[in-house]
C-alpha positions, 0 to 999 in steps of 0.5 A: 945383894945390893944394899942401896935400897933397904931389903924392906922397900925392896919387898914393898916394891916386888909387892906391887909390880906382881899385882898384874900376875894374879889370875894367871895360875890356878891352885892345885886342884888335884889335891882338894884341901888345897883347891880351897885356898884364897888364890889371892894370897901372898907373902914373902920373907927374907931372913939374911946371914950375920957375919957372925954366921962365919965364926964359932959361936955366931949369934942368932941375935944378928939375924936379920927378916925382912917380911910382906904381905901373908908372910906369918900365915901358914900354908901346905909345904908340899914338895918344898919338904923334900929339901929337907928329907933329902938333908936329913938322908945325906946326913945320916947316911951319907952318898949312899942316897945316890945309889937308888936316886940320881942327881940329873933334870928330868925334863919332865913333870914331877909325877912322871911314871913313863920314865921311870919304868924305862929307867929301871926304877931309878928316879933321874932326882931326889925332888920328883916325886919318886925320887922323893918317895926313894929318900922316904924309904931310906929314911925309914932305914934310920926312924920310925916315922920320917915324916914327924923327923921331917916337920921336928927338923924344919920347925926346929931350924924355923924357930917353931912348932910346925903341924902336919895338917891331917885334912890335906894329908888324908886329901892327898892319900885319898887321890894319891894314885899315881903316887901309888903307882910310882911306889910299887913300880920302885918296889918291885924293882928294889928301889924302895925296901919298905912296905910301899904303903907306909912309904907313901902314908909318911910321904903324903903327911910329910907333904902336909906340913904347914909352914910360914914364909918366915919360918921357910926362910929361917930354915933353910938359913943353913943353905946361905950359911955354909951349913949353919943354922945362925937360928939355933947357932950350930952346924946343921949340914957340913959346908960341902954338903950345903954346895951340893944341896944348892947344886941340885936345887939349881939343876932340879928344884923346879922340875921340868921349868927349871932351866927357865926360872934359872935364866929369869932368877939365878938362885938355887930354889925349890917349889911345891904345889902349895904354892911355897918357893924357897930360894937361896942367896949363897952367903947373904940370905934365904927367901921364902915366897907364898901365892898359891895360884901355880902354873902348869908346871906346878909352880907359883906363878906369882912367886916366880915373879916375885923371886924374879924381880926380888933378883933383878932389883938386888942383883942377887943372881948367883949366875 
């Protein structure tokens, strides 16, 4: 990134040119506890990587952030969790989470059954919801309750004590019904080894958990910082793993946008319909925006934007 203009100005700049942006997206309404959210709301954070980071022994104490707008206020993370589970899965079971998930672009919206049952119960990603719904089931192979592995995992690398919100859980478990349709079709191809009902109850809380734009960029940190967390000061993902993680967000983070937001941002990022992006600076920072307002993708429309001219004002692209 450049660093003729401070990081702080660059944030107050964004912050003005997307006001014309407002309005043109809608919550996701599907999901009730998240229809209620001011659609006016916005915050942005960018927590960048010490030198130190490098070096054994970095000190967090170097850690730079950088934050506007609604940035402290938590917010339902949704897909952007799967990042996380995914980083987990890897972690403990290694390559094996290629075996019942792919690595490809669907080019289609992320709750998509048709393909699916074409493709013999194999989800084309780990960021669609059944490919998330697979690496859920194989997190039940190494814990009791992933979804609480997941929240410890974000809240540990983000420096705070996340909360799974019980209100929007019980929301998406009540209208989850494609959700549901997606699991059992996965089941009964084999896909999905565990009760399908407890894979999607572990996979609807893991979606609720609230987190900060500050807090979502300390903790995918480790992703700009080959693997380590300046926050905790240890290695988290090995460097190899750190690369592939970004590929994939690269390639799939955005579901079926995601060969548009590369062209207009360039960064590895990941989405979710509560309005969360989380994007990735290979080396220098992560950046975590909120606007709950989503296009018909089912991204945010404003932090799409926002992300987009945080890229162009810093040169930050990785393309």
């Amino acid at each position: 990134m450049k660093q003729a203009v401070s990081i702080q100005d660059v944030l107050a700049e964004v912050a003005v040119m997307v006001r014309p942006h407002f309005g043109k997206g809608r919550p996701a309404s599907y999901i009730p506890q998240l229809a209620q959210v001011d659609p006016r709301k916005f915050g942005m954070a960018v927590c960048t990587v010490p030198k130190s980071a490098f070096i054994a022994g970095g000190a967090s104490a170097d850690v730079q952030e950088y934050a506007i707008g609604d940035a402290d206020e938590p917010f339902s993370a949704q897909s952007v969790t799967k990042l996380f589970a995914l980083g987990l899965a890897l972690n403990r079971v290694g390559d094996e989470v290629w075996t019942r998930v792919g690595k490809e672009p669907s080019g289609t919206p992320f709750n998509w059954l048709s393909q699916l049952e074409q493709e013999q119960g194999v989800p084309r990603n780990p960021f669609i919801n059944a490919g998330a719904l697979a690496v859920t089931d194989i997190l039940f192979d190494t814990v009791r309750e992933p979804d609480s592995l997941v929240r410890d995992f974000m809240g540990l690398l983000g420096s705070a004590n996340l909360k799974i919100d019980e209100a929007v859980a019980a929301s998406e478990l009540e209208t989850g019904h494609r959700n549901r349709a997606i699991a059992h079709l996965m089941r009964s191809f084999g896909t999905i080894t565990h009760d399908a009902e407890a894979v999607i109850e572990a996979y609807c809380r893991q979606c609720a958990i609230t987190v900060s734009c500050r807090e979502l960029a300390r903790a995918a940190l480790p992703l700009a910082a080959a693997g380590f967390s300046p926050i905790i000061e240890e290695s988290v993902f090995p460097e190899r793993l750190t690369r592939r993680l970004n590929a994939l967000l690269l390639t799939c983070g955005i579901y079926d946008s995601v060969g548009s937001f590369a062209y207009r941002v360039g960064l590895p990022s990941k989405s979710g319909v509560g309005g969360g992006i989380v994007a990735i600076v290979p080396g220098q920072a992560a950046i975590a925006v909120w606007s709950p307002e989503l296009d018909r993708f089912g991204t945010s429309v404003v932090g799409g934007y926002a992300l987009e001219y945080f890229s162009q004002l810093t040169n930050c692209s990785v393309l």
